[in-house]
N, C-alpha and C positions, 0 to 999 in steps of 0.2 A: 528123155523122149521115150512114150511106150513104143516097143515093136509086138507084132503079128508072134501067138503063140504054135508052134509048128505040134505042140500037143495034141493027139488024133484023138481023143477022147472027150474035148476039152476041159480036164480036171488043171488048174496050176500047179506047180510046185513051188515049193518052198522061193527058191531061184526065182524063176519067174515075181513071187511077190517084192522080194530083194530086189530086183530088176527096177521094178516097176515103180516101187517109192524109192530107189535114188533117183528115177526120171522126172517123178514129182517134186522132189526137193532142188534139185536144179530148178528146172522149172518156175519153183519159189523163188528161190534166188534170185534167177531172172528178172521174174518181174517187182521184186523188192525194189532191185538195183535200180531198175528202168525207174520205179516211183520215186527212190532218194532222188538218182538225179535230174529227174524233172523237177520236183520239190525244189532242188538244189539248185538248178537253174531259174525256178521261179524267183526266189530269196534274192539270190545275186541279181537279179533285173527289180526286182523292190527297192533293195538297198541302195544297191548302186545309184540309182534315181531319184531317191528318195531324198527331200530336205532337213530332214531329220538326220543326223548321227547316231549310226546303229553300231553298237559294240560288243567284246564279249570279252572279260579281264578274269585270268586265271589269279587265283587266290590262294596262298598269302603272298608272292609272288609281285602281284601288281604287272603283270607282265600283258599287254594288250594281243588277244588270239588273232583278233579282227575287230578293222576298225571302217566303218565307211566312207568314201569320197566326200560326204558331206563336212567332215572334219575340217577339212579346207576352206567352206564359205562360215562355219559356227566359231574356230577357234583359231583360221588364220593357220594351221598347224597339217601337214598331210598324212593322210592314216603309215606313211611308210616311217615318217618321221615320230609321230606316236609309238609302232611297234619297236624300233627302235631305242626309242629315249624315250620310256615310260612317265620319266619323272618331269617331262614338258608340263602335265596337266598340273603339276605344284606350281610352277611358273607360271601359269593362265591364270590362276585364281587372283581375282583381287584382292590387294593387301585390307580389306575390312572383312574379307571372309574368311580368310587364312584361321583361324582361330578354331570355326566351324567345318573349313576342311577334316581340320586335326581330327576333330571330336570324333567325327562323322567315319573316319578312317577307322578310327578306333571299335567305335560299335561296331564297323564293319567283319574285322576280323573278329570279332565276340559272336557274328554269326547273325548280330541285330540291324540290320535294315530296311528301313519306312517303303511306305512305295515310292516316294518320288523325294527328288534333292530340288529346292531353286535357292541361286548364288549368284554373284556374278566374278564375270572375268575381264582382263583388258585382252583385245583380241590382238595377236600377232603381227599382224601388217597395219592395221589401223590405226590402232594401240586405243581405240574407242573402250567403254565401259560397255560389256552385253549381261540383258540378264537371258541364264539359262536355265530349263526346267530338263529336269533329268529323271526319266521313270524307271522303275530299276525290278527286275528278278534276280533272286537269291538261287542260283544252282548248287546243290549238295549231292555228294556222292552217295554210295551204294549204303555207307556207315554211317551217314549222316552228316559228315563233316563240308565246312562252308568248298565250296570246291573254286565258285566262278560266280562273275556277277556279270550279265546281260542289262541291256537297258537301251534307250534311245531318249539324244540328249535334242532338247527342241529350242532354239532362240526364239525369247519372250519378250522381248526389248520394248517391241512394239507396244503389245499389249500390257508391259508393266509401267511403259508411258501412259498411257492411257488411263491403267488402274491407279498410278500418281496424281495425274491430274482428277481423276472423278474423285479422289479424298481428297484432295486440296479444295476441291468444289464444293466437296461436302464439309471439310472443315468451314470453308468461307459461308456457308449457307448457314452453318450452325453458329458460328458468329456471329453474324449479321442478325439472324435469331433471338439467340442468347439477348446482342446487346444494343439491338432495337432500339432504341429514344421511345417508342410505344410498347405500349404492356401487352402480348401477345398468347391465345391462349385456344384451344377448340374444347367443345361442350357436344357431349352425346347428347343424339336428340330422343335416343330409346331411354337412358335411366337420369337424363339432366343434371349427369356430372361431370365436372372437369378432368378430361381425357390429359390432356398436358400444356404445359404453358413456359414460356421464357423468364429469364431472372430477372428482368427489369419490372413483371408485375411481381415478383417477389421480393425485392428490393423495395417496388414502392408501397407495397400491404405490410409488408413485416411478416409472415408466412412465412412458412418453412413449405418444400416440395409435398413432403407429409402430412402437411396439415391440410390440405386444400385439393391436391390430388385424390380423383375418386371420391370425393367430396361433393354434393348437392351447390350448383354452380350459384344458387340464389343465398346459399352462406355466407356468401363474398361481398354480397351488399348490404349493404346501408338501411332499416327499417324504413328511415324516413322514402326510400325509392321504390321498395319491394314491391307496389301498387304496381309502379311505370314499368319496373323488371318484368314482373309476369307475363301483363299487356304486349310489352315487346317481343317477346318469346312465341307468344302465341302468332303474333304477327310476322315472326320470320319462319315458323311452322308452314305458314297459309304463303307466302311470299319469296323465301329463300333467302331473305336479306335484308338486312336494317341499315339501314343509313343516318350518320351523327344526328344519336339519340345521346340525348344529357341523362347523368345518371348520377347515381353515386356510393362511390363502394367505401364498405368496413374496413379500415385498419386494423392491423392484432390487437392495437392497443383501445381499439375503440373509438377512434378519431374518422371523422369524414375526408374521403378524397373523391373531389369530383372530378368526372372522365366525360370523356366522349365517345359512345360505342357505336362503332359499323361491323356488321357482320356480313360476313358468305357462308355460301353452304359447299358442301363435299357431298355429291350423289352419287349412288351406285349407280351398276349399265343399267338398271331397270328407270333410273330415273331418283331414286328414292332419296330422301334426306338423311345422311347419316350422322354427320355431326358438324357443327360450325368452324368455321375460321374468323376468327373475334378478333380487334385492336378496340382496346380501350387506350384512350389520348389523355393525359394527364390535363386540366384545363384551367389546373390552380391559378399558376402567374396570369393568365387566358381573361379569369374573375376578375383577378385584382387590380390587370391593364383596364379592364372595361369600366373597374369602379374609379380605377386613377381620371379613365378619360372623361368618365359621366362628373367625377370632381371640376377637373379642369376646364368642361365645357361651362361649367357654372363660371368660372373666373370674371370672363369679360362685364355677367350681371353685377359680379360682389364687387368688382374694382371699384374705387372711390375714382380714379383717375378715367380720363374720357376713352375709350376705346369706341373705333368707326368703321366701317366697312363701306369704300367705294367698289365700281365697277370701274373698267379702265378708262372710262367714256364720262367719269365723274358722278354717276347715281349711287343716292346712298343707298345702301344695300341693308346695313344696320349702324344701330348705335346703342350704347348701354346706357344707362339714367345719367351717371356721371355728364355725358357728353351732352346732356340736351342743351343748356345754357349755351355751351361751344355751336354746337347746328343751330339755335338760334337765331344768335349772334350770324356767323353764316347766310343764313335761310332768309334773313330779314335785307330789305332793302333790295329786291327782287334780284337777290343772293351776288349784290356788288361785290363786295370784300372776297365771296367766296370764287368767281370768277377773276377778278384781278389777282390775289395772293392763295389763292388753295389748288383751285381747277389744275393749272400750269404744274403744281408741283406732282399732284397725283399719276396727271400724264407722263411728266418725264423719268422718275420715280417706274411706272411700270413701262415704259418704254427702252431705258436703258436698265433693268432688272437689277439698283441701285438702293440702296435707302437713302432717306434725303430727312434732313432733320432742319426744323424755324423754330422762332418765339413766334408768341399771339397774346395780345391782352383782352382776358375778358372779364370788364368791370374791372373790379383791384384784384384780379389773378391773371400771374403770370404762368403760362404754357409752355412747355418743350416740347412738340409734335415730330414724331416720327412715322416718315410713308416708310411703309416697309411691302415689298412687291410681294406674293408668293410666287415661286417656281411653278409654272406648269397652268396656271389659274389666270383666269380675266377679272381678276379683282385687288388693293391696295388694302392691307390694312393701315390702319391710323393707333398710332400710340399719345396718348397726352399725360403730362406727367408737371406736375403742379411745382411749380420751384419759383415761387413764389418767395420763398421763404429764403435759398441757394442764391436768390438773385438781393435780395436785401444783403445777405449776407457778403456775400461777391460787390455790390455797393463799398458796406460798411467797409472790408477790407481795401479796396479803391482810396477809400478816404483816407483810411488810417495810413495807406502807403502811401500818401503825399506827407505825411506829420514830415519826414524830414527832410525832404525839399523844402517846406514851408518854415522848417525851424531856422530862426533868423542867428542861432548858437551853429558851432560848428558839431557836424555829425561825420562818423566816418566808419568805414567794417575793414578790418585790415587782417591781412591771413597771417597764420603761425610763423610764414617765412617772412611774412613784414610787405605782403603784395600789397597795395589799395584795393581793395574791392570795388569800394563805393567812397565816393564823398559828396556832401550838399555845397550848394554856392560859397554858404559861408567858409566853410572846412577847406576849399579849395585856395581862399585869397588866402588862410591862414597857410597853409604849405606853400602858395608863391614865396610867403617873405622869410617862412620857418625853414627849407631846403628847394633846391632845385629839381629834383625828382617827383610828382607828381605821380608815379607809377608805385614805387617801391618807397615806404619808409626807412630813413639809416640810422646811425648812435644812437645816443641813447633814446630816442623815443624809440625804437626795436628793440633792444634790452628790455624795456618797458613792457613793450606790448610780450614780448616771449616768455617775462618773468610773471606776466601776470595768467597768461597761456598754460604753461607748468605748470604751477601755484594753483590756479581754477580759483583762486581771488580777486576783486577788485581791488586796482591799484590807483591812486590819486598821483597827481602831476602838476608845478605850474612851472609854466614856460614865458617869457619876457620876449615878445614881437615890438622890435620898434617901440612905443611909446603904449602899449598894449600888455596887460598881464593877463593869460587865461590859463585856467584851472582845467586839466585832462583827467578825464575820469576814464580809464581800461576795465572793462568790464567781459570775463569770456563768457563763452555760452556754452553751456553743460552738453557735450558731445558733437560740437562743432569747432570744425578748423581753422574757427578765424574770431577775434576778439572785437569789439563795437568800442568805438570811442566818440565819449561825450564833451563835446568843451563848452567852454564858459567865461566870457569876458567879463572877469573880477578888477578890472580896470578902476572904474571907480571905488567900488569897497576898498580895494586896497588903497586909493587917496583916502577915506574917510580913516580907516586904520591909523594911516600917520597921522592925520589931524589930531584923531583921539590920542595918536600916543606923544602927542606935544602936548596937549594941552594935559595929561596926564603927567607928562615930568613938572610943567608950571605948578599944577595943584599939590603936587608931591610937596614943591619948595616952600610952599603957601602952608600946605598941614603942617609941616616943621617949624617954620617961624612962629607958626600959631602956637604951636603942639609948648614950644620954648616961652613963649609968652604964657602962655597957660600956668606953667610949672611952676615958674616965679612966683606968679599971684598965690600959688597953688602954696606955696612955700611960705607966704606972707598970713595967708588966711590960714594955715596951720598953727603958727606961729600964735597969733591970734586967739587961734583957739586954743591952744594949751593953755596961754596967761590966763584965757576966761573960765578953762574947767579951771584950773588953780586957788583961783578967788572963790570958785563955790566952793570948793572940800577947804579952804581957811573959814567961812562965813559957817561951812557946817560944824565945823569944831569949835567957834567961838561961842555958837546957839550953845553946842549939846555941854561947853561949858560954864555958861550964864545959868542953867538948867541945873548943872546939876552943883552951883553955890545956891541958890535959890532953896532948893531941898534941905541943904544942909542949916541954913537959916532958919526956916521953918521949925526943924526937928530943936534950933537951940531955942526958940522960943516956947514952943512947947514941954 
């Protein structure tokens, strides 16, 4: 406080100035004090209030100075029980960040710390996961050294839901991108190069990001389209967008692939066109469906067999050449046949949504005609199909399957285990008298049939019915379970048999008597004939001795 100088002169002294600057420095004091604790009271009504967590931890210590009210909604934890038991906040951290706690402690006391921490914790009453962002000042003493760390800790939860989902959005978006079914791609419309594009048009060019990125977008296509390209171009210049334009782009390797491009534009606020958003559509299979179907439309002309086309109501709708002779036939006779036997079926045919299949003769062919309805359509097609040939056939076999019903021999199919299968008239009177089972064969005619079964050889048999002999022929059939038997009433051959072999023993007796008569004479005229060579070799020796006195005669006359 100054006071009143009682100095008559008014000179101060020394005193007086002493006086007067302790009054001043009080003074200071004073109102220092008044400003801390205003200040002072300001901070505590922030804090206190405040939903943030405000703190202040003496270093190396760990020891919390202050801690604010908010502690309680951020970590579940109260600032008393904080100062307290510092080491709460190791327990708060999630065990996935405990590792980064560490670290983070560590740089701390080395005096190194970021502006801000984010981590999370499970919170004390909830036991919920929170994320926290924590902003942090480094306080150092007078020497420099780490003293205290200040900061306020904020729950981010919300907003790192939030920034979770907008990347999971953005991951889905870049996926969906990325693996598009269509080749995707935008084009500057200032320097006419390819700005960026998805991998499904690099996948189906063969390009690499490099090769085509920043790249003149008309290098992408195909010579034979660059005409249609440029035209197009111009035309989404003037327009802002192309709509499925046929085109067709270059492969790396030099092969055509043809697309289908729609374009949009991207404009600034001014309006302006800055670069496209392009799908090119792959349209390969697209071609080759339409050549399949432009094939197959030809069918019904190139069929050789009749194809028709009514309405439900019975008008012909169409017919292919094949079928003229068939409509005809039809058409003729102020279309009788085709009202009695066609009309009827057409209708019922697409009335109950069925196919219905007849025969038809026309001339010497025979027809198999199928109504066949379509789903959803007021019309029947007609299928004809020439079996002609199927139906001789189907005949011939008719016939040949009565051969043994009509074999007046016995027939019969009998299974591996000796079942009947089958047997003809005759084959049946033969089992009346040959066993009483009719179902099953037994002895040895089942030996028979199971040995020839085995074996997969034909086996021969004769068996004596009554006053009857007939010859079983077993025959199997190469990959079937049951062997065929043939019989044969050798009845009479086997009476001519014995005839022959009696009259064979009489002729026996007959050649012997003979055979002995023979010998005899055979012995006589031998006999015979040795006496008569004899007489020639005496008649020859008596000559060649007449001969040779004769000579000797001669010579004594001489």
């Amino acid at each position: 406080m100054i006071t009143k100088n009682d100095n008559t002169n008014g000179v101060k002294s020394g005193q007086d100035y002493e006086l007067e600057i302790s009054n001043l420095k009080s003074k200071i004091v004073e109102l220092e004090y008044r400003k801390t604790d205003k200040n002072a009271n300001i901070f505590k009504l922030i804090s206190e209030n405040s939903k943030d967590m405000i703190y202040r931890m003496r270093l190396p210590s760990g020891v919390y100075e202050y801690v604010s009210p908010a502690s309680k909604k951020i970590f579940g934890i109260s600032p008393q029980k904080f100062q307290d038991n510092p080491i709460l906040i190791q327990k708060a951290i999630h065990p996935d960040w405990v590792e980064y706690f560490k670290k983070q402690w560590a740089l701390l006391l080395m005096g190194q710390c970021p502006d801000y921490y984010e981590y999370q914790i499970i919170h004390a009453e909830t036991k919920k996961v929170r994320w926290l962002n924590q902003r942090n000042s480094l306080v150092k003493d007078e020497e420099g050294n780490v003293a205290a760390i200040e900061g306020i800790v904020t729950d981010v939860t919300r907003y790192k839901d939030v920034e979770m989902k907008l990347l999971k959005s953005e991951e889905r978006y870049r996926s969906l991108y990325e693996n598009s079914p269509d080749m995707l791609g935008s084009v500057s419309v200032e320097t006419r190069d390819l700005i960026f594009c998805n991998q499904t048009l690099l996948n189906n060019t063969g390009y690499s990001k490099d090769e085509i990125i920043g790249k003149s977008i008309f290098n992408l296509y195909h010579d034979d389209s660059l005409a249609k390209v440029k035209i197009a171009f111009e035309e989404f210049l003037k327009k802002g967008y192309i709509k499925d334009r046929e085109l067709t782009l270059k492969r790396k390797d030099g092969s055509k692939l043809p697309v289908r491009l729609s374009v949009n534009s991207i404009r600034s606020a001014d309006g302006e066109i800055l670069h496209s958003t392009s799908v090119w559509r792959d349209i390969s299979e697209e071609i080759e469906s339409q050549k399949e179907i432009t094939r197959l439309a030809k069918f019904p002309e190139e069929n050789p067999n009749p194809v028709l086309r009514f309405s439900s109501q019975g008008e012909l709708i169409y017919h292919n050449p094949a079928a003229t002779e068939l409509w005809n036939m039809w058409n003729d006779q102020n279309q009788k046949y085709f009202k009695k036997e066609t009309l009827p079926r057409i209708k019922e045919s697409y009335t109950t949504n069925t196919m219905i299949k007849y025969e038809v003769e026309v001339e010497d062919i025979s027809y198999s005609l199928t109504f066949a309805p379509i789903a959803g359509k007021d019309f029947v097609n007609v299928y004809g199909l020439d079996i002609s040939a199927q139906k001789q056939a189907r005949q011939e076999i008719e016939r040949l399957a009565k051969f043994p019903a009509e074999n007046p021999n016995p027939v019969m199919r009998i299974s591996s285990s000796g079942a009947i299968l089958y047997s003809n008239l005759a084959a049946e009177k033969l089992l009346e008298e040959w066993q009483q089972d009719k179902r099953k064969l037994h002895d040895s005619g089942l030996k028979i049939v199971q040995l020839a079964y085995v074996e997969n050889e034909i086996k021969t048999r004769e068996i004596q019915i009554i006053d009857h002999t007939f010859s079983l022929t077993f025959a199997p059939i190469a990959g079937k379970d049951f062997v065929n038997v043939y019989g044969l009433d050798i009845t009479t051959l086997k009476q001519v048999e014995e005839e022959l072999n009696k009259h064979k023993e009489n002729l026996e007796e007959l050649v012997l008597a003979r055979t002995k008569e023979l010998q005899e004479k055979n012995k006589t005229l031998e006999h015979f004939n040795q006496l008569f060579v004899g007489r020639e070799f005496r008649i020859k020796e008596l000559r060649e001795k007449v001969k040779k006195l004769e000579d000797q005669l001669n010579q004594d006359e001489n």
